[in-house]
The first five atom37 places (N, CA, C, CB, O) and aatype in JSON, in Angstrom:
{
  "aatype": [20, 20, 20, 20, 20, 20, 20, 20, 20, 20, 20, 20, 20, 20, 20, 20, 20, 20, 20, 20, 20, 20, 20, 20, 20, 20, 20, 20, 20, 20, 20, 20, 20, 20, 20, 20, 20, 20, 20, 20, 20, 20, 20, 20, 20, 20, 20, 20, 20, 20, 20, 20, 20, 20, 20, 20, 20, 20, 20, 20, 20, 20, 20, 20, 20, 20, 20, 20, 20, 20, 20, 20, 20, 20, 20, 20, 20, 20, 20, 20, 20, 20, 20, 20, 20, 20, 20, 20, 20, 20, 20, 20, 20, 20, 20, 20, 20, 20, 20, 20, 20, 20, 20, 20, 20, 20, 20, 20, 20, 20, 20, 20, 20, 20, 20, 20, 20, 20, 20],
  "atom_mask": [
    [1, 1, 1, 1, 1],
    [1, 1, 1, 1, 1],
    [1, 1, 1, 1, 1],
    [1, 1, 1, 1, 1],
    [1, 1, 1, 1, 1],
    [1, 1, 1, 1, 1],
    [1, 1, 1, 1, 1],
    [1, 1, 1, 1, 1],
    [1, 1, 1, 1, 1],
    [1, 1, 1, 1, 1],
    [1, 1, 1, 1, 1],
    [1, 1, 1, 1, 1],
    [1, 1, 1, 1, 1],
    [1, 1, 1, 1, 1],
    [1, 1, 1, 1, 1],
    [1, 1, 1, 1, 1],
    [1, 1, 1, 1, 1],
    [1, 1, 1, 1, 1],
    [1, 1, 1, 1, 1],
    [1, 1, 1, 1, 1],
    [1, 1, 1, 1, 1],
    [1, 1, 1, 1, 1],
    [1, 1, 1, 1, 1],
    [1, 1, 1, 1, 1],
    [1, 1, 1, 1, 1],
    [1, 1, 1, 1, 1],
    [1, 1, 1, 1, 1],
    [1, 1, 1, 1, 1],
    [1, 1, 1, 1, 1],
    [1, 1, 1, 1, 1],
    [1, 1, 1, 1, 1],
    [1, 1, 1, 1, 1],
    [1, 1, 1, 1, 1],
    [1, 1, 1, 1, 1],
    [1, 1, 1, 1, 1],
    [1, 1, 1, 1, 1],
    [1, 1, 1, 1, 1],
    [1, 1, 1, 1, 1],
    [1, 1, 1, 1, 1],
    [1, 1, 1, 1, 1],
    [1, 1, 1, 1, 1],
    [1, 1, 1, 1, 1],
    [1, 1, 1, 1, 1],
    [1, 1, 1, 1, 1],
    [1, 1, 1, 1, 1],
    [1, 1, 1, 1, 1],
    [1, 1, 1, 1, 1],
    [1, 1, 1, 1, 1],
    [1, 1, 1, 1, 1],
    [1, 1, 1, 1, 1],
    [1, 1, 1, 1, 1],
    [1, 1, 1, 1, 1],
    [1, 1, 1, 1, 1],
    [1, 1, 1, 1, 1],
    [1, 1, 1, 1, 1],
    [1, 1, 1, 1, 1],
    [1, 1, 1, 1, 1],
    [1, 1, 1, 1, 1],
    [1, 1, 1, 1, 1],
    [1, 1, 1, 1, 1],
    [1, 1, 1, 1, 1],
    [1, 1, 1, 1, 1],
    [1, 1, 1, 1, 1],
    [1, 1, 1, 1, 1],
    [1, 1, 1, 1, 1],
    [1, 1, 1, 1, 1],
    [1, 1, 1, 1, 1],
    [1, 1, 1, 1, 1],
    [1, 1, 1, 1, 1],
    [1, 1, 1, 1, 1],
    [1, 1, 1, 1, 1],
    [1, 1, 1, 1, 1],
    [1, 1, 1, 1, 1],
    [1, 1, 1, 1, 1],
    [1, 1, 1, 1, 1],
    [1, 1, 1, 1, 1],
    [1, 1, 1, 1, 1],
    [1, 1, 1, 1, 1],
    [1, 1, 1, 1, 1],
    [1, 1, 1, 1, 1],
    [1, 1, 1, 1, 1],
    [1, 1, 1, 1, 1],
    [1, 1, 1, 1, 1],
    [1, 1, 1, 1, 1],
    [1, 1, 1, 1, 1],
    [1, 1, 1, 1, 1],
    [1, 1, 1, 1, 1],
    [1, 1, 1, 1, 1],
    [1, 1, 1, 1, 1],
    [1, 1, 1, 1, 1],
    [1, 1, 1, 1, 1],
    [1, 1, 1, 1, 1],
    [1, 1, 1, 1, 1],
    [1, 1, 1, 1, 1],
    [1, 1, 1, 1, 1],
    [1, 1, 1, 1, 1],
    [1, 1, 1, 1, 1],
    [1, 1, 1, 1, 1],
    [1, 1, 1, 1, 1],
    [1, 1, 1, 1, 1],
    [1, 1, 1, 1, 1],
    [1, 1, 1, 1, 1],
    [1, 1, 1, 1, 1],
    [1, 1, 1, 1, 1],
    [1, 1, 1, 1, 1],
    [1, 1, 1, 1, 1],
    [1, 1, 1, 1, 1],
    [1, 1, 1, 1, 1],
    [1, 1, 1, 1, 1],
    [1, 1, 1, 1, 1],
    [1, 1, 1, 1, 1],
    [1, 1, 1, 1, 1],
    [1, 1, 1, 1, 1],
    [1, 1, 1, 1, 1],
    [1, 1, 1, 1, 1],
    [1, 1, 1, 1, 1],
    [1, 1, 1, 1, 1],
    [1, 1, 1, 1, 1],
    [1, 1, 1, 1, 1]
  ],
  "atom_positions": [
    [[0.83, -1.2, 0.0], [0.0, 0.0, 0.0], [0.87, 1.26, 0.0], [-0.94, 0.0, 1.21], [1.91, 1.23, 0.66]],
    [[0.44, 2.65, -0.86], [1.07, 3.65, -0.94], [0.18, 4.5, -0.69], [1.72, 3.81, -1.95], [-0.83, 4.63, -1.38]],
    [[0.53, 5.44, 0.76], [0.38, 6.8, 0.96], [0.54, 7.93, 0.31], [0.86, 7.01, 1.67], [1.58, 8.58, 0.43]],
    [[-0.7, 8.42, -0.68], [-0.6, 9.7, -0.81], [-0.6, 11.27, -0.24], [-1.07, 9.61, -1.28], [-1.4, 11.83, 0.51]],
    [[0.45, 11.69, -0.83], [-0.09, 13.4, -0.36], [0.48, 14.27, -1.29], [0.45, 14.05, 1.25], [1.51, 14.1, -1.94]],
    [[-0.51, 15.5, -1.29], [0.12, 16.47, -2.0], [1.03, 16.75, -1.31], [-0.51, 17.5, -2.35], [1.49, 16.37, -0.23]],
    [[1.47, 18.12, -2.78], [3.14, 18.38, -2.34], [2.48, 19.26, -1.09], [4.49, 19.44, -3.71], [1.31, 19.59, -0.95]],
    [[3.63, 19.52, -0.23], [3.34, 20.14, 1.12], [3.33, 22.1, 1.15], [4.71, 19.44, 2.21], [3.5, 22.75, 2.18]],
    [[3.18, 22.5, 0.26], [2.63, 23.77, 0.02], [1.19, 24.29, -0.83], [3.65, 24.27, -0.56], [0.67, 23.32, -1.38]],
    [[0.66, 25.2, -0.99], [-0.3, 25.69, -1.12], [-0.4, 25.52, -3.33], [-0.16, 27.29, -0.12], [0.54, 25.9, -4.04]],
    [[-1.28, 25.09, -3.72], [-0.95, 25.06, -4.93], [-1.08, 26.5, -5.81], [-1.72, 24.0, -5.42], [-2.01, 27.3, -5.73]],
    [[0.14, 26.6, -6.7], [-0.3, 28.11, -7.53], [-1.59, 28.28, -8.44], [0.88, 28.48, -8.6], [-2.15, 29.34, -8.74]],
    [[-2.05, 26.59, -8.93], [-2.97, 27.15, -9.88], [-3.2, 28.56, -10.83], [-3.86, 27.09, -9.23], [-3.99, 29.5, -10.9]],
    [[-1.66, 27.95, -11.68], [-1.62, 29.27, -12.68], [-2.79, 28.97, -13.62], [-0.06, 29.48, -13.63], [-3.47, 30.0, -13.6]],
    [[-3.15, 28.42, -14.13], [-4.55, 28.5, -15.08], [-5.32, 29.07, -14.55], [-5.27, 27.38, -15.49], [-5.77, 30.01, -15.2]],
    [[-5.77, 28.91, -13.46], [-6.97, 29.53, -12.85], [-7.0, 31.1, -12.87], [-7.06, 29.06, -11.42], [-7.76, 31.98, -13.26]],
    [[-5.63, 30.97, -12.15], [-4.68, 32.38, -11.38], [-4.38, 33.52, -12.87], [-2.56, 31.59, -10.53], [-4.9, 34.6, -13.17]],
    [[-3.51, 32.81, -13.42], [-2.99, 33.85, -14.75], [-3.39, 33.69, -16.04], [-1.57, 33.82, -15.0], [-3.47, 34.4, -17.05]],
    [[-3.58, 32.71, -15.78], [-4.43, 31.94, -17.89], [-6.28, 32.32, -17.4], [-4.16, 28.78, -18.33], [-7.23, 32.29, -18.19]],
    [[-6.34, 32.56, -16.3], [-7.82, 32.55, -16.69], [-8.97, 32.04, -16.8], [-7.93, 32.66, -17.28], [-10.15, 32.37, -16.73]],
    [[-7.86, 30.52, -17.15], [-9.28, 28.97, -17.5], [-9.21, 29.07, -19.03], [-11.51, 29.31, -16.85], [-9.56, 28.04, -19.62]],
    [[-8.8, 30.18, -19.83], [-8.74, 30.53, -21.18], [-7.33, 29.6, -21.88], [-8.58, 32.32, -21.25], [-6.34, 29.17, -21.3]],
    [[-7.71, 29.51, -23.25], [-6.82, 29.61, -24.27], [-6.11, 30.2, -25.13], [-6.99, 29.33, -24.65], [-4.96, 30.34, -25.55]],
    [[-7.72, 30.67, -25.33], [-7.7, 31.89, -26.35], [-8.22, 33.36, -26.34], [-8.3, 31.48, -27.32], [-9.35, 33.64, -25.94]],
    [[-7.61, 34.01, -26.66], [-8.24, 35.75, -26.86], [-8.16, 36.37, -27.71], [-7.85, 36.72, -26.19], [-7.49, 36.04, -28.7]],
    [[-8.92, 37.68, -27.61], [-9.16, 38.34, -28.64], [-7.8, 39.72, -28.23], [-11.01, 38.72, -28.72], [-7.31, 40.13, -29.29]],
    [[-7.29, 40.32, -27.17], [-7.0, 41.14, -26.99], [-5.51, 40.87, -26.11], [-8.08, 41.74, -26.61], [-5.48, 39.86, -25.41]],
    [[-4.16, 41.86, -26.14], [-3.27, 41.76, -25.54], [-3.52, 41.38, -24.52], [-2.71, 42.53, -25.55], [-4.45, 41.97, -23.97]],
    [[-2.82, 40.18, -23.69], [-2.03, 39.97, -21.98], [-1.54, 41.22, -21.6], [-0.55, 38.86, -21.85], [-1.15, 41.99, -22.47]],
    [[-1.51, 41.58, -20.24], [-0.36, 41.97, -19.62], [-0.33, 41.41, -18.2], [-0.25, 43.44, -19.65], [-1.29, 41.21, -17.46]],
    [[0.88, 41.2, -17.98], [1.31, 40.95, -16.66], [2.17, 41.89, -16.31], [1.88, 39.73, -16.47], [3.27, 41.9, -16.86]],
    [[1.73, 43.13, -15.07], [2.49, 44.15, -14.35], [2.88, 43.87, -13.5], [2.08, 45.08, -14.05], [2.66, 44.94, -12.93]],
    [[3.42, 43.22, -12.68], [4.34, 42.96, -11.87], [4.72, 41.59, -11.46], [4.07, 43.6, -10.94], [4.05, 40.69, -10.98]],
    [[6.02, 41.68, -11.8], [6.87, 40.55, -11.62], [6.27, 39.4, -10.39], [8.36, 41.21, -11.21], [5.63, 39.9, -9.47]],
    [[6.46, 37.95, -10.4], [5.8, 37.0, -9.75], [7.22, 35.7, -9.69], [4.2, 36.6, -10.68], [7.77, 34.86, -10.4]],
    [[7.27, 36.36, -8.16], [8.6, 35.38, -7.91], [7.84, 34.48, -6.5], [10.44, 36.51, -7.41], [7.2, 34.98, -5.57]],
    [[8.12, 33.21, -6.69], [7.21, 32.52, -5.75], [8.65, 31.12, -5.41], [5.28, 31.92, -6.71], [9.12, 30.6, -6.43]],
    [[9.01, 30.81, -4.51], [10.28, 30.05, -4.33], [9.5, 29.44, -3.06], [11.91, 30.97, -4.11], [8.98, 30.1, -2.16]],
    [[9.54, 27.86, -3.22], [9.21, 26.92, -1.82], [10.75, 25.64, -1.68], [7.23, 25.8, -2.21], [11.21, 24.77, -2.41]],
    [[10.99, 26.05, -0.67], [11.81, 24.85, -0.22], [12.09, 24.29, 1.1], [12.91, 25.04, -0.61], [12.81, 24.66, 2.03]],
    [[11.25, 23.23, 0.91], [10.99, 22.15, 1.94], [11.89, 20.85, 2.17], [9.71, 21.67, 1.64], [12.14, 20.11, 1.22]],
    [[12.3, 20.62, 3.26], [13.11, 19.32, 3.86], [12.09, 18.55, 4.26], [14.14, 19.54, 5.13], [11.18, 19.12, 4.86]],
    [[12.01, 17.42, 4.08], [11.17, 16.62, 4.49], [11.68, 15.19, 4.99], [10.31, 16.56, 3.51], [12.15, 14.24, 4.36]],
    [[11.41, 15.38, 6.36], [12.29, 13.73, 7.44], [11.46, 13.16, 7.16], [12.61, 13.48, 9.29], [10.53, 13.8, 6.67]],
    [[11.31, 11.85, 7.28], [10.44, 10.6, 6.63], [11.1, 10.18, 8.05], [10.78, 9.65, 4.8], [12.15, 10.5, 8.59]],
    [[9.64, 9.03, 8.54], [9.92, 8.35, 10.18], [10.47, 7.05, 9.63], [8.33, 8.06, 11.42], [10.44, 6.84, 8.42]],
    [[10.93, 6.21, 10.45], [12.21, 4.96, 10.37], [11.08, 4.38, 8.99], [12.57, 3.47, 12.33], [9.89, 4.68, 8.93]],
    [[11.71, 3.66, 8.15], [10.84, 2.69, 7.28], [10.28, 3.27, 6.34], [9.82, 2.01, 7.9], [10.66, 2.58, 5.4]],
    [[9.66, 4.04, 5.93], [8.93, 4.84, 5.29], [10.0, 5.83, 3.73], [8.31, 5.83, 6.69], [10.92, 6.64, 3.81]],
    [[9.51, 5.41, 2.86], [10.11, 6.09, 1.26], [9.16, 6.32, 0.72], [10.96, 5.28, 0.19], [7.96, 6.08, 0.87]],
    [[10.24, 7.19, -0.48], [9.63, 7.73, -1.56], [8.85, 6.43, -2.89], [10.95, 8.72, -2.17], [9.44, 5.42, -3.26]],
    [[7.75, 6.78, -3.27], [7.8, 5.69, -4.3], [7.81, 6.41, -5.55], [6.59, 4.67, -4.24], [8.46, 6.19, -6.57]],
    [[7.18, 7.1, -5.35], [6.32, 7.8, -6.88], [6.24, 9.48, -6.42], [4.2, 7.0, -7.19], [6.21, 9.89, -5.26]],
    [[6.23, 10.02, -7.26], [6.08, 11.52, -7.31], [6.03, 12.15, -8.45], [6.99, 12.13, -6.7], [6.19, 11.55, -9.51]],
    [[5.77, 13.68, -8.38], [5.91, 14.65, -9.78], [7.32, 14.25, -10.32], [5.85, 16.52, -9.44], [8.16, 13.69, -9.61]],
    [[7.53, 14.56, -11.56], [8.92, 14.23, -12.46], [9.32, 15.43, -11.96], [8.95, 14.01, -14.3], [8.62, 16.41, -11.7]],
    [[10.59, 15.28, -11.84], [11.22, 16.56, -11.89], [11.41, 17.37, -13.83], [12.91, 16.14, -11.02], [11.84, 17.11, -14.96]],
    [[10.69, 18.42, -13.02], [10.46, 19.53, -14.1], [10.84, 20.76, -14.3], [9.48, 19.75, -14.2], [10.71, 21.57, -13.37]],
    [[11.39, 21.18, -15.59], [11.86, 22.58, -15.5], [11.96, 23.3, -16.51], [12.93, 22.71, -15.0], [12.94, 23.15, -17.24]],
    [[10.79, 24.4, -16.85], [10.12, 24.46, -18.19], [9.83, 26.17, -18.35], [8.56, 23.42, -18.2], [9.17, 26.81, -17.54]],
    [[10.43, 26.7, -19.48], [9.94, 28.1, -19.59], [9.76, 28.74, -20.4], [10.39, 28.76, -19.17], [10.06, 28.37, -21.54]],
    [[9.16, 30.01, -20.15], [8.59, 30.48, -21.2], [8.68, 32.11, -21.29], [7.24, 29.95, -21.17], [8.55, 32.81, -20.28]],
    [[8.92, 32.67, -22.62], [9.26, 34.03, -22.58], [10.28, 34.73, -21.23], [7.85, 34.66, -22.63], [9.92, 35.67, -20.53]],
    [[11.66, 33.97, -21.1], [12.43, 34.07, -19.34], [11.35, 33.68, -18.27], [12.99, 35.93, -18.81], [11.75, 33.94, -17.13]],
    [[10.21, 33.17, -18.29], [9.75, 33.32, -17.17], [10.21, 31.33, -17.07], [7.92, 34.15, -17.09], [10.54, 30.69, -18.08]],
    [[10.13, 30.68, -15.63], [10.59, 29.71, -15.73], [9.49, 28.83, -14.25], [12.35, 29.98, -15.73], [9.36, 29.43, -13.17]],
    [[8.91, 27.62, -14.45], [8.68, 27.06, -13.33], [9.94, 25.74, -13.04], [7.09, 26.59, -13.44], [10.53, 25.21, -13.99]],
    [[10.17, 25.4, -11.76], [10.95, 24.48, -11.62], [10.36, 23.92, -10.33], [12.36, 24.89, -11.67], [10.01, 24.69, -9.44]],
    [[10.22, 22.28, -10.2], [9.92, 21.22, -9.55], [10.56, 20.06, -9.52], [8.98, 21.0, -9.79], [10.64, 19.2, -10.4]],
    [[10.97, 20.09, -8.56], [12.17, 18.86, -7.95], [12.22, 18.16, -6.63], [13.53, 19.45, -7.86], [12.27, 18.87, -5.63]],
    [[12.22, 17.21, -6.53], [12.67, 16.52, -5.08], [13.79, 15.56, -5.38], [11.37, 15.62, -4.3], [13.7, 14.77, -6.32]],
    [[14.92, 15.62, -4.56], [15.61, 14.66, -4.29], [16.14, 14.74, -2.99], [16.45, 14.52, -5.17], [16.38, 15.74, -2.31]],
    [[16.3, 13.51, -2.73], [17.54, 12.94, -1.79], [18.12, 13.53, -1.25], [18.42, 12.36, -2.16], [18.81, 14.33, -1.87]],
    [[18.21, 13.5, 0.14], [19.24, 14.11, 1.33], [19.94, 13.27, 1.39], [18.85, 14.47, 2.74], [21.07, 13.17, 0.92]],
    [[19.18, 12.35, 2.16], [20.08, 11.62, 2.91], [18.65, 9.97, 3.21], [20.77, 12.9, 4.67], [17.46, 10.08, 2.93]],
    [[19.11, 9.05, 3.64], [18.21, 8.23, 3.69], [16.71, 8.27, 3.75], [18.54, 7.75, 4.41], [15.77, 7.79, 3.11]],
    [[16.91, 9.18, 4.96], [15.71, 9.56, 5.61], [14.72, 10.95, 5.34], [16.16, 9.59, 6.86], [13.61, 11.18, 5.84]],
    [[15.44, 11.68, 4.48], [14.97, 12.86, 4.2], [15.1, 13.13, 3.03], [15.38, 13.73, 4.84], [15.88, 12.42, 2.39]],
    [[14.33, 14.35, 2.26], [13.91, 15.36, 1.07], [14.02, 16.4, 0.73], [13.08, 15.53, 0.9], [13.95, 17.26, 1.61]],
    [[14.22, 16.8, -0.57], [14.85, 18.09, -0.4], [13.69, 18.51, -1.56], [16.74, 18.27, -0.7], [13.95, 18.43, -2.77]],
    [[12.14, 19.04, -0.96], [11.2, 19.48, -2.32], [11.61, 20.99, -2.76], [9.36, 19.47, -1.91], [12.04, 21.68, -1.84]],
    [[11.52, 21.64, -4.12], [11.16, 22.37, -4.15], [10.92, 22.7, -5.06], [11.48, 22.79, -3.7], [11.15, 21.88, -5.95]],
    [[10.2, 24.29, -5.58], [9.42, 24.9, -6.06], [10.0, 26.36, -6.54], [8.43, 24.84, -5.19], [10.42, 27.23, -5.77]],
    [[9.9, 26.49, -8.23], [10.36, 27.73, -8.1], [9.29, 28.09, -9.37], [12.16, 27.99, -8.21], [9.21, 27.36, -10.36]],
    [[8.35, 29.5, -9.16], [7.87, 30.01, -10.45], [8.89, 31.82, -10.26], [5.62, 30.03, -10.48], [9.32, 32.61, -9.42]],
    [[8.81, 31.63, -11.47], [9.68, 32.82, -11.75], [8.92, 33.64, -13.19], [11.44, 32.2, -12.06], [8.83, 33.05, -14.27]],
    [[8.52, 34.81, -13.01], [8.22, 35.6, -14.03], [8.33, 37.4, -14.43], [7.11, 35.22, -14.03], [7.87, 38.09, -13.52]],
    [[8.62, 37.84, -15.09], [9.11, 38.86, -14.99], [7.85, 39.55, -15.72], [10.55, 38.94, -15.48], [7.18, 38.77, -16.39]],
    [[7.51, 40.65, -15.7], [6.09, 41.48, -16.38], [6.76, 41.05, -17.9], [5.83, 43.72, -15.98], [7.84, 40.71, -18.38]],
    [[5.13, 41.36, -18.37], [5.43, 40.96, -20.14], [3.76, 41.26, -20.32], [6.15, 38.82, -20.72], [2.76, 41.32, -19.6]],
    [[4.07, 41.39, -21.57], [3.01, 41.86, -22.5], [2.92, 41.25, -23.75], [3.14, 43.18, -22.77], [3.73, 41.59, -24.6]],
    [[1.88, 40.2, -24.08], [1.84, 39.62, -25.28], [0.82, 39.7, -26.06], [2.05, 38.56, -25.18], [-0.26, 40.08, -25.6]],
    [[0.9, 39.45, -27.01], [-0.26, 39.1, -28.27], [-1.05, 38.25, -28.3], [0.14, 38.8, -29.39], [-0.64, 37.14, -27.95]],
    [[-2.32, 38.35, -28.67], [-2.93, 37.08, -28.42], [-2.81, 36.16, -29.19], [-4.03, 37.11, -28.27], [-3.69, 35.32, -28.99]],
    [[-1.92, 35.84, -30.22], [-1.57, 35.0, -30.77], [-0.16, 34.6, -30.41], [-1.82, 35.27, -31.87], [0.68, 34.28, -31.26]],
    [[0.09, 34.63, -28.93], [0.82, 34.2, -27.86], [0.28, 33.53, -26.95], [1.34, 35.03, -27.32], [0.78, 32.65, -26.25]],
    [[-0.48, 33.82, -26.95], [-1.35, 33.85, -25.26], [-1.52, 32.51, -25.16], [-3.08, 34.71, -25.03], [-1.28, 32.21, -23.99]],
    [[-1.94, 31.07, -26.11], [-1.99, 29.66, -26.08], [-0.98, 29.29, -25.69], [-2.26, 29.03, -27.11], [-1.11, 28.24, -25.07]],
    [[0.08, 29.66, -25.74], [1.21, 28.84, -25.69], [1.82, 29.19, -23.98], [2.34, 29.3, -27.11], [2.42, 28.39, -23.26]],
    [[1.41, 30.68, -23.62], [1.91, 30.84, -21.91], [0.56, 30.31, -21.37], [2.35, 32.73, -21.2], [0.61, 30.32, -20.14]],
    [[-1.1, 29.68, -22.0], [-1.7, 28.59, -21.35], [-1.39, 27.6, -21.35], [-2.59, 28.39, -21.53], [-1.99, 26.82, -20.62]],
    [[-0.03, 27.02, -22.37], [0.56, 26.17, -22.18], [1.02, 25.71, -21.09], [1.14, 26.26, -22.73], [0.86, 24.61, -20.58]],
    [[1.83, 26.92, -20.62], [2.8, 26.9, -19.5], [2.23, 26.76, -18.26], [3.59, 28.04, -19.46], [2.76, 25.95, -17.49]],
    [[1.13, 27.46, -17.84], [0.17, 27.58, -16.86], [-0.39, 25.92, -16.69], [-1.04, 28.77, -17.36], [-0.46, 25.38, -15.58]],
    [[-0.73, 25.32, -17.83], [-0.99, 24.11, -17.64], [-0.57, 23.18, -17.39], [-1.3, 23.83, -18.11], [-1.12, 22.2, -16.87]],
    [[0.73, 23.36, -17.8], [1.59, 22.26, -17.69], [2.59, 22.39, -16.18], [2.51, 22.27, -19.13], [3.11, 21.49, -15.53]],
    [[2.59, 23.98, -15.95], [2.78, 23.1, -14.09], [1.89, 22.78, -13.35], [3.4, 23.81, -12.94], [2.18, 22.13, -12.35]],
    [[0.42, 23.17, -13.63], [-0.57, 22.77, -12.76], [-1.01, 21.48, -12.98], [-1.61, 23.57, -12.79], [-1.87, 21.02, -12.23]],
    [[-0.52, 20.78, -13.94], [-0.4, 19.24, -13.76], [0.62, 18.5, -13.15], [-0.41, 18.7, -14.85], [0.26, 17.53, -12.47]],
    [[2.12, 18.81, -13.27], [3.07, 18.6, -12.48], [2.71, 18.61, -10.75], [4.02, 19.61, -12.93], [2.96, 17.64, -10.04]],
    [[2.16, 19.73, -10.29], [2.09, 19.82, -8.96], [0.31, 19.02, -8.58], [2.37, 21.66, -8.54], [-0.08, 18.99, -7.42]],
    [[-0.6, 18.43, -9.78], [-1.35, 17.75, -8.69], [-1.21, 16.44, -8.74], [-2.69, 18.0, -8.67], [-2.17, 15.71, -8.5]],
    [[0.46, 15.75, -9.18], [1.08, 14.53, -9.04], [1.19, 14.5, -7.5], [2.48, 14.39, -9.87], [1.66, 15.39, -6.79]],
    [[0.54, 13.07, -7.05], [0.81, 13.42, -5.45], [2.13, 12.86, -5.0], [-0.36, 12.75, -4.42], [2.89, 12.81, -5.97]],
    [[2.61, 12.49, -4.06], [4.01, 12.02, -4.0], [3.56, 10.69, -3.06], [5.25, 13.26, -3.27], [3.28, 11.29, -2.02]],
    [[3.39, 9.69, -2.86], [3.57, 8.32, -2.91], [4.63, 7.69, -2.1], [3.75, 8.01, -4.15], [5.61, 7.12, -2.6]],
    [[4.37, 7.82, -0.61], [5.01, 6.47, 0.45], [4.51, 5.33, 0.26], [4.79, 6.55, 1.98], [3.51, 5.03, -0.38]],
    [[5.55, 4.4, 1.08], [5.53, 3.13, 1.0], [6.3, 2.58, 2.19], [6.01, 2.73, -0.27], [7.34, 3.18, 2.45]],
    [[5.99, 1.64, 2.89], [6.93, 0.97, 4.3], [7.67, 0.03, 3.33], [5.91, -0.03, 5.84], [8.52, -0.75, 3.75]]
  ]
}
Protein backbone atom coordinates (compact mmCIF):
# COMPACT_ATOMS: atom_id res chain seq x y z
CA UNK A 1 0.00 0.00 0.00
CA UNK A 2 1.07 3.65 -0.94
CA UNK A 3 0.38 6.80 0.96
CA UNK A 4 -0.60 9.70 -0.81
CA UNK A 5 -0.09 13.40 -0.36
CA UNK A 6 0.12 16.47 -2.00
CA UNK A 7 3.14 18.38 -2.34
CA UNK A 8 3.34 20.14 1.12
CA UNK A 9 2.63 23.77 0.02
CA UNK A 10 -0.30 25.69 -1.12
CA UNK A 11 -0.95 25.06 -4.93
CA UNK A 12 -0.30 28.11 -7.53
CA UNK A 13 -2.97 27.15 -9.88
CA UNK A 14 -1.62 29.27 -12.68
CA UNK A 15 -4.55 28.50 -15.08
CA UNK A 16 -6.97 29.53 -12.85
CA UNK A 17 -4.68 32.38 -11.38
CA UNK A 18 -2.99 33.85 -14.75
CA UNK A 19 -4.43 31.94 -17.89
CA UNK A 20 -7.82 32.55 -16.69
CA UNK A 21 -9.28 28.97 -17.50
CA UNK A 22 -8.74 30.53 -21.18
CA UNK A 23 -6.82 29.61 -24.27
CA UNK A 24 -7.70 31.89 -26.35
CA UNK A 25 -8.24 35.75 -26.86
CA UNK A 26 -9.16 38.34 -28.64
CA UNK A 27 -7.00 41.14 -26.99
CA UNK A 28 -3.27 41.76 -25.54
CA UNK A 29 -2.03 39.97 -21.98
CA UNK A 30 -0.36 41.97 -19.62
CA UNK A 31 1.31 40.95 -16.66
CA UNK A 32 2.49 44.15 -14.35
CA UNK A 33 4.34 42.96 -11.87
CA UNK A 34 6.87 40.55 -11.62
CA UNK A 35 5.80 37.00 -9.75
CA UNK A 36 8.60 35.38 -7.91
CA UNK A 37 7.21 32.52 -5.75
CA UNK A 38 10.28 30.05 -4.33
CA UNK A 39 9.21 26.92 -1.82
CA UNK A 40 11.81 24.85 -0.22
CA UNK A 41 10.99 22.15 1.94
CA UNK A 42 13.11 19.32 3.86
CA UNK A 43 11.17 16.62 4.49
CA UNK A 44 12.29 13.73 7.44
CA UNK A 45 10.44 10.60 6.63
CA UNK A 46 9.92 8.35 10.18
CA UNK A 47 12.21 4.96 10.37
CA UNK A 48 10.84 2.69 7.28
CA UNK A 49 8.93 4.84 5.29
CA UNK A 50 10.11 6.09 1.26
CA UNK A 51 9.63 7.73 -1.56
CA UNK A 52 7.80 5.69 -4.30
CA UNK A 53 6.32 7.80 -6.88
CA UNK A 54 6.08 11.52 -7.31
CA UNK A 55 5.91 14.65 -9.78
CA UNK A 56 8.92 14.23 -12.46
CA UNK A 57 11.22 16.56 -11.89
CA UNK A 58 10.46 19.53 -14.10
CA UNK A 59 11.86 22.58 -15.50
CA UNK A 60 10.12 24.46 -18.19
CA UNK A 61 9.94 28.10 -19.59
CA UNK A 62 8.59 30.48 -21.20
CA UNK A 63 9.26 34.03 -22.58
CA UNK A 64 12.43 34.07 -19.34
CA UNK A 65 9.75 33.32 -17.17
CA UNK A 66 10.59 29.71 -15.73
CA UNK A 67 8.68 27.06 -13.33
CA UNK A 68 10.95 24.48 -11.62
CA UNK A 69 9.92 21.22 -9.55
CA UNK A 70 12.17 18.86 -7.95
CA UNK A 71 12.67 16.52 -5.08
CA UNK A 72 15.61 14.66 -4.29
CA UNK A 73 17.54 12.94 -1.79
CA UNK A 74 19.24 14.11 1.33
CA UNK A 75 20.08 11.62 2.91
CA UNK A 76 18.21 8.23 3.69
CA UNK A 77 15.71 9.56 5.61
CA UNK A 78 14.97 12.86 4.20
CA UNK A 79 13.91 15.36 1.07
CA UNK A 80 14.85 18.09 -0.40
CA UNK A 81 11.20 19.48 -2.32
CA UNK A 82 11.16 22.37 -4.15
CA UNK A 83 9.42 24.90 -6.06
CA UNK A 84 10.36 27.73 -8.10
CA UNK A 85 7.87 30.01 -10.45
CA UNK A 86 9.68 32.82 -11.75
CA UNK A 87 8.22 35.60 -14.03
CA UNK A 88 9.11 38.86 -14.99
CA UNK A 89 6.09 41.48 -16.38
CA UNK A 90 5.43 40.96 -20.14
CA UNK A 91 3.01 41.86 -22.50
CA UNK A 92 1.84 39.62 -25.28
CA UNK A 93 -0.26 39.10 -28.27
CA UNK A 94 -2.93 37.08 -28.42
CA UNK A 95 -1.57 35.00 -30.77
CA UNK A 96 0.82 34.20 -27.86
CA UNK A 97 -1.35 33.85 -25.26
CA UNK A 98 -1.99 29.66 -26.08
CA UNK A 99 1.21 28.84 -25.69
CA UNK A 100 1.91 30.84 -21.91
CA UNK A 101 -1.70 28.59 -21.35
CA UNK A 102 0.56 26.17 -22.18
CA UNK A 103 2.80 26.90 -19.50
CA UNK A 104 0.17 27.58 -16.86
CA UNK A 105 -0.99 24.11 -17.64
CA UNK A 106 1.59 22.26 -17.69
CA UNK A 107 2.78 23.10 -14.09
CA UNK A 108 -0.57 22.77 -12.76
CA UNK A 109 -0.40 19.24 -13.76
CA UNK A 110 3.07 18.60 -12.48
CA UNK A 111 2.09 19.82 -8.96
CA UNK A 112 -1.35 17.75 -8.69
CA UNK A 113 1.08 14.53 -9.04
CA UNK A 114 0.81 13.42 -5.45
CA UNK A 115 4.01 12.02 -4.00
CA UNK A 116 3.57 8.32 -2.91
CA UNK A 117 5.01 6.47 0.45
CA UNK A 118 5.53 3.13 1.00
CA UNK A 119 6.93 0.97 4.30
Amino acid sequence: DAWPIKFPAPALNLSAVLAGGEGVRKLPYFLGNAIVSVVDVKLTLPEGLRLVDGPPKTNTSWQGGRFELSIEPENERSLRLTRKLLLAPFYIQPNDYPRFAQFCAQADEVERVPLRFSK
